[in-house]
Rosetta silent file (secondary structure, phi, psi, omega in degrees, C-alpha in Angstrom):
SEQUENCE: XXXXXXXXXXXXXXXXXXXXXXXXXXXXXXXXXXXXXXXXXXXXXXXXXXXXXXXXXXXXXXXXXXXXXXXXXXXXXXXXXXXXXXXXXXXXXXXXXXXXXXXXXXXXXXXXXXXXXXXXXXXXXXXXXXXXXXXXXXXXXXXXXXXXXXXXXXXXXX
SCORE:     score description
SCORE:     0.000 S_00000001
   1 L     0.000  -11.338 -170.236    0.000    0.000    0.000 S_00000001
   2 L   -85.261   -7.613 -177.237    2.682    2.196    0.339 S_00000001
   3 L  -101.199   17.771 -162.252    3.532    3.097   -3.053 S_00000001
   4 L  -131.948  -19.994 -167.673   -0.254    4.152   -3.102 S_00000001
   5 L  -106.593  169.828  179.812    0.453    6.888   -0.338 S_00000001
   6 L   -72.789  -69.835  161.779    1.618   10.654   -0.389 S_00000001
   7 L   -77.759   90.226 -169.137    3.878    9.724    2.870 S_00000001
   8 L   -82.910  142.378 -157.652    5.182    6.558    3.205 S_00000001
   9 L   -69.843  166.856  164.938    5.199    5.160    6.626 S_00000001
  10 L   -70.145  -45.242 -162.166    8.629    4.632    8.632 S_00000001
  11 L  -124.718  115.408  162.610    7.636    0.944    9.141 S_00000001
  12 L    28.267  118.950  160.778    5.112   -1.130    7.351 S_00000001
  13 L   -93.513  150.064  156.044    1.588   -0.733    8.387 S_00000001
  14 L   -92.076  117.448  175.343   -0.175   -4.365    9.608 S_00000001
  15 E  -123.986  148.273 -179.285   -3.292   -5.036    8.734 S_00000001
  16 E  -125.645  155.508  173.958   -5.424   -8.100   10.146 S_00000001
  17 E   -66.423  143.174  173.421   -8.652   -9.252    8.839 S_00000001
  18 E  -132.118   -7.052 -167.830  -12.066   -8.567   10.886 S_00000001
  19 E  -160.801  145.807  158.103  -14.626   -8.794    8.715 S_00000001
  20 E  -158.623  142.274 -169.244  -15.610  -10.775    5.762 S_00000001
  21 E  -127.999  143.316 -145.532  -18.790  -10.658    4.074 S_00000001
  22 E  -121.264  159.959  165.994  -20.184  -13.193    1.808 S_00000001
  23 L  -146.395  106.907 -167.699  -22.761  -13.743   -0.673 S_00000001
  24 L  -110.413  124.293 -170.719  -24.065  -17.378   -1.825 S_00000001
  25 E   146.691 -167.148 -174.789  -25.898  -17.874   -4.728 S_00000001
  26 E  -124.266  173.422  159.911  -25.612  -16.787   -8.310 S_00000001
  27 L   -27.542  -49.147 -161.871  -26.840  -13.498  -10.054 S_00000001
  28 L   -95.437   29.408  171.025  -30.138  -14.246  -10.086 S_00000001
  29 E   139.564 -178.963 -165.538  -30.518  -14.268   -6.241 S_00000001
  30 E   173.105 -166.013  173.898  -28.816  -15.669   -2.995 S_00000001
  31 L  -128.960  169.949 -168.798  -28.157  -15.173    0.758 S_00000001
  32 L  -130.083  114.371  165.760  -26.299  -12.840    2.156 S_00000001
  33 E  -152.574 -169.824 -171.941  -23.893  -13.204    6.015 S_00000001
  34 E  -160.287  146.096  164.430  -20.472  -12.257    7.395 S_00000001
  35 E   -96.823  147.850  155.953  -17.784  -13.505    9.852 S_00000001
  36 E  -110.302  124.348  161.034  -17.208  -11.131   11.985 S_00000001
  37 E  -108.323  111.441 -141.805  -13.919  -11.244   14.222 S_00000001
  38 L   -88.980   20.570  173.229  -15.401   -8.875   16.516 S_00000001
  39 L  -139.212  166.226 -173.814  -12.443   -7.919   19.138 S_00000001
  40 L   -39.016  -66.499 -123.821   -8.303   -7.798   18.314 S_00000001
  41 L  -122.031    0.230  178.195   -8.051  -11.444   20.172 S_00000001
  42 L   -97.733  171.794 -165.009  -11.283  -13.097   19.813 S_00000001
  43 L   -95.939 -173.271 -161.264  -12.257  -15.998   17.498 S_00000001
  44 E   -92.551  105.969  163.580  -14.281  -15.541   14.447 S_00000001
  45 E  -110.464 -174.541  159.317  -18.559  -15.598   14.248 S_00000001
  46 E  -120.560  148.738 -153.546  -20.639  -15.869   11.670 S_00000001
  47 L  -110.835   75.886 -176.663  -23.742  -13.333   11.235 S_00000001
  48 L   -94.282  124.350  169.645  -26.842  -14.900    9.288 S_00000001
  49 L    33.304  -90.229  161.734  -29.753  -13.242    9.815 S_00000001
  50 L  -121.136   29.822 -179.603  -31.115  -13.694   13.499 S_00000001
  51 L  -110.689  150.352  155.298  -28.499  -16.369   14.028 S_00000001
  52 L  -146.116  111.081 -166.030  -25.119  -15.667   15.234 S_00000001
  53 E  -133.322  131.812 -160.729  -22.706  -18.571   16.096 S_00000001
  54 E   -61.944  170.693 -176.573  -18.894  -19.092   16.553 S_00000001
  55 L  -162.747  164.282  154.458  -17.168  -20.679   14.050 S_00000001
  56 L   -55.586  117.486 -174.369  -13.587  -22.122   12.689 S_00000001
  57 H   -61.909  -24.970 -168.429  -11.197  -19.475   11.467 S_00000001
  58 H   -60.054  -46.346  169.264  -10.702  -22.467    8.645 S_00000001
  59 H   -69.378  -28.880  163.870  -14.013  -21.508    7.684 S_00000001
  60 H   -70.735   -6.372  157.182  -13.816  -18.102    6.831 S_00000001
  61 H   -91.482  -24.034 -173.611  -10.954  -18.780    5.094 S_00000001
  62 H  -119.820    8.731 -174.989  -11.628  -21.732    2.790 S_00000001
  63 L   -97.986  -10.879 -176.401  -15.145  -21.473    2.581 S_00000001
  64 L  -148.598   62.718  141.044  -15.915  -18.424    0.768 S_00000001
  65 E  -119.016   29.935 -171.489  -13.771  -17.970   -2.337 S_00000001
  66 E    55.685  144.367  171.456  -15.945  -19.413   -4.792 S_00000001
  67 E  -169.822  172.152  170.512  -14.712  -22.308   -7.796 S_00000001
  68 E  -116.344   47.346  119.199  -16.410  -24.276  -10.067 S_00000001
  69 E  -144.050  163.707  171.968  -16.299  -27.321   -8.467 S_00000001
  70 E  -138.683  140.608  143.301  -15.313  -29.060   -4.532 S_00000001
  71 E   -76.384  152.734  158.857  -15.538  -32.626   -3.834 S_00000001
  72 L   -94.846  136.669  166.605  -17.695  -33.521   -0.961 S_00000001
  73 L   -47.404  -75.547  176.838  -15.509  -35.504    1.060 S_00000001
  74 L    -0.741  -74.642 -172.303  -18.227  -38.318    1.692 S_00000001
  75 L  -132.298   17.183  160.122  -18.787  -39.644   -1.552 S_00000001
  76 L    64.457    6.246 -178.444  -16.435  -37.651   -3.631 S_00000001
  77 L  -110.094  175.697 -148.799  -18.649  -36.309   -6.388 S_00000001
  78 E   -96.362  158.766 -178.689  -18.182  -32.940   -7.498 S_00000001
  79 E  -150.939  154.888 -155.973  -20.590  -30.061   -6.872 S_00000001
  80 E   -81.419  124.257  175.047  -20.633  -26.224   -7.941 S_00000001
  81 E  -107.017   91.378 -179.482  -19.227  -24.102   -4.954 S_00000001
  82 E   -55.814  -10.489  178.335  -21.384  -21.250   -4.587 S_00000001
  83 E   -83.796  136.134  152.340  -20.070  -18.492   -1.331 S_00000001
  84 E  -155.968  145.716  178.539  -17.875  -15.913   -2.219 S_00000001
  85 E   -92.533 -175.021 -159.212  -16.995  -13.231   -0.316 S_00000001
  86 E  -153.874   14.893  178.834  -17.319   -9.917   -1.713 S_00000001
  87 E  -164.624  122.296  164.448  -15.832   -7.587    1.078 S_00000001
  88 E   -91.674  144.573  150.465  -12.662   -7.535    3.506 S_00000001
  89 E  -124.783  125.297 -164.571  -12.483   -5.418    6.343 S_00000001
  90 E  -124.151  138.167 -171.941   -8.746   -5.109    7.586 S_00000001
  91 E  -134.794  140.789 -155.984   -8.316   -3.274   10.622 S_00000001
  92 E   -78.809  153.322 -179.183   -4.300   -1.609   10.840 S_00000001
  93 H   -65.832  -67.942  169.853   -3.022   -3.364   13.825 S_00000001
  94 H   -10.972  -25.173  173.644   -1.727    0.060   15.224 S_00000001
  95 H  -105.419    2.716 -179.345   -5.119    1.367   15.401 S_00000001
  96 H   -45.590  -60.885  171.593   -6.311   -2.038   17.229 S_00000001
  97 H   -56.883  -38.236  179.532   -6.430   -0.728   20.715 S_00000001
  98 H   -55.407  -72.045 -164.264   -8.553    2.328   19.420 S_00000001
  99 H   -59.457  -70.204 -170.105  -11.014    0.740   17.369 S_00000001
 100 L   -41.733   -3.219 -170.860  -11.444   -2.620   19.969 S_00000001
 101 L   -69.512  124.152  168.100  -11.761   -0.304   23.167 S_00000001
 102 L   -48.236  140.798  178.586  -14.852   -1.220   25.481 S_00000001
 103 L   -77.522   71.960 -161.296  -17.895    0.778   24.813 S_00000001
 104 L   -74.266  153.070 -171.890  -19.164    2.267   28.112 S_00000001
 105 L   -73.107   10.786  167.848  -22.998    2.965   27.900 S_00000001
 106 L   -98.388    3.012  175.169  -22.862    6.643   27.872 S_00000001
 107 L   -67.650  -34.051 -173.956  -20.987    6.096   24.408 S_00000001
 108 L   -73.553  166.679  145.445  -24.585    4.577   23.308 S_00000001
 109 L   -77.674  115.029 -166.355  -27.068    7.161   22.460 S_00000001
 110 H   -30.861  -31.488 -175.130  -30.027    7.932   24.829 S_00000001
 111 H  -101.065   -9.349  177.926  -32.627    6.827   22.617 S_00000001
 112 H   -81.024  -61.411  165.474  -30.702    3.654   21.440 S_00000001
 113 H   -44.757  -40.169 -151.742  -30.399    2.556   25.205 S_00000001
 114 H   -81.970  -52.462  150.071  -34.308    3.300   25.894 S_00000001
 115 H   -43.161  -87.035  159.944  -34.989    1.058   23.014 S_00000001
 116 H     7.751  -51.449  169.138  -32.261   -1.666   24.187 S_00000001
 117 H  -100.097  -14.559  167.062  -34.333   -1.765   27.267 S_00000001
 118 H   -72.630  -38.305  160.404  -37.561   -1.597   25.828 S_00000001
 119 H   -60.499  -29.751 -168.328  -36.959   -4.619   23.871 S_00000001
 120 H   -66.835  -39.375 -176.070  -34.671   -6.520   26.847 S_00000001
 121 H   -76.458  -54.789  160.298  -38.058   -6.065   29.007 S_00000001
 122 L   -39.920  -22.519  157.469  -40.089   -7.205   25.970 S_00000001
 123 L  -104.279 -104.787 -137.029  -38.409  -10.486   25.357 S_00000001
 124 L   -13.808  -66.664  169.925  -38.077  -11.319   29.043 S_00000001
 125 H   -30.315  -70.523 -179.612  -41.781  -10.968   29.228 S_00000001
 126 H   -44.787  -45.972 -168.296  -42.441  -13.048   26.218 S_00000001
 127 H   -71.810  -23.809 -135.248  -39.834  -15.460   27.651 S_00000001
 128 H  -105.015  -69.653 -148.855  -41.684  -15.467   31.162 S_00000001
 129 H   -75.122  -37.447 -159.837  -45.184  -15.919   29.345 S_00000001
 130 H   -59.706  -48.821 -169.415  -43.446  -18.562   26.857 S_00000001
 131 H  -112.105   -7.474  144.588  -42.877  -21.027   29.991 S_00000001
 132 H   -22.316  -80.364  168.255  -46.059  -20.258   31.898 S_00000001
 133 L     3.177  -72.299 -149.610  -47.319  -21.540   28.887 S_00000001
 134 L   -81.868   -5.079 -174.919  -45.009  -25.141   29.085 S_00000001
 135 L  -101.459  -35.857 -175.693  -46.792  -25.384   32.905 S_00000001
 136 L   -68.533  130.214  157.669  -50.647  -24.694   31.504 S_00000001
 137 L  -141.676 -167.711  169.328  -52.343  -27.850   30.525 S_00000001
 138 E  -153.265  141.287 -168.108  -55.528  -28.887   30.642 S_00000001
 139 E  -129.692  128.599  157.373  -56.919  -32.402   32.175 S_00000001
 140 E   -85.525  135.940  172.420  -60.263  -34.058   31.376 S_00000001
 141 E  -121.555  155.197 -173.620  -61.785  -36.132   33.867 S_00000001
 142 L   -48.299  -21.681 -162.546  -64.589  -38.441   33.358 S_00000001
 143 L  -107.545   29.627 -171.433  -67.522  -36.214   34.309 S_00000001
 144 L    34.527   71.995  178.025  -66.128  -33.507   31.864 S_00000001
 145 E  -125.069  141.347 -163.457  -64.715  -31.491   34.424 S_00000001
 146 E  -118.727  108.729 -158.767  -61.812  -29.323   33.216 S_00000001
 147 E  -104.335  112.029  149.072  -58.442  -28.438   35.791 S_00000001
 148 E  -122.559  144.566 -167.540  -56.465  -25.672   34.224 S_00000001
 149 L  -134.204  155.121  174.837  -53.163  -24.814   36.085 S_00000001
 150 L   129.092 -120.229 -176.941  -50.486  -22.182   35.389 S_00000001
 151 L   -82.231    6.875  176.954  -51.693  -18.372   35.164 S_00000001
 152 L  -121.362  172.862  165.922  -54.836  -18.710   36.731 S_00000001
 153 L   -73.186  167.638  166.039  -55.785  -20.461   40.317 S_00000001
 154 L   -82.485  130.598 -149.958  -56.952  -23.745   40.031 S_00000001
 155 E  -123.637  134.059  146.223  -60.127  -23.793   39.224 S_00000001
 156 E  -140.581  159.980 -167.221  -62.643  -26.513   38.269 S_00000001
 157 E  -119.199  113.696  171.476  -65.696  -26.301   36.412 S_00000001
 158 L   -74.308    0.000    0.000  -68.695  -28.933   37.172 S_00000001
């Protein structure tokens, strides 16, 4: 890069990868995610939609530079390999400490927290009501009398 700059550096700059973002499919549509390696020293996740799950740096490296064929290891036949990424994000090591520095929450923005907590109380709830739920049943007894247990008292109806 340096033969690209107005001032060339005393020493090298280092850059390490942090971000790579992928796209699988052809022209006429696809998916879209990214590994993220989201601190200097941490490993590598990958970001699909509402999923986010650790991963193998070997996959973000050998998994998304597109060819036109792979064997599957199994059974050895050949198949079209569709990921490629389509973005790098290189972060200069020198600047490492900078970027990667914990975020204290007055760094968020006031209306970004109040949302943050409006949703955090909003799935709790849901998550609350969600195993109420898994406790409510309902039991028939021969005389059709009906026991429900869970969010109400127990109750039966004759």
């Amino acid at each position: 890069m340096s033969s690209y700059m107005e001032t060339k550096p005393e020493t090298p700059a280092i850059y390490n990868l942090h971000g790579v973002l992928v796209h699988s499919g052809d022209v006429g549509g696809g998916h879209y995610y990214a590994y993220i390696k989201p601190t200097a020293d941490s490993m590598w996740y990958r970001f699909d939609d509402d999923r986010v799950i650790p991963v193998e740096e070997n996959d973000v490296f050998e998994l998304n530079y597109g060819s036109t064929v792979q064997p599957i290891p199994a059974n050895r036949k050949l198949y079209k390999k569709m990921a490629n990424a389509y973005m790098l994000i290189y972060v200069a090591q020198e600047a490492s400490a900078k970027i990667f520095a914990p975020i204290a929450a007055e760094d968020v923005p006031a209306h970004l927290r109040e949302k943050l907590e409006e949703e955090r109380i909003a799935n709790e709830k849901k998550e609350k009501e969600k195993q109420e739920d898994m406790i409510t049943f309902k039991i028939q007894v021969n005389e059709k009398r009906t026991v429900q247990l869970g969010r109400q008292l127990l109750t039966s109806l004759f």
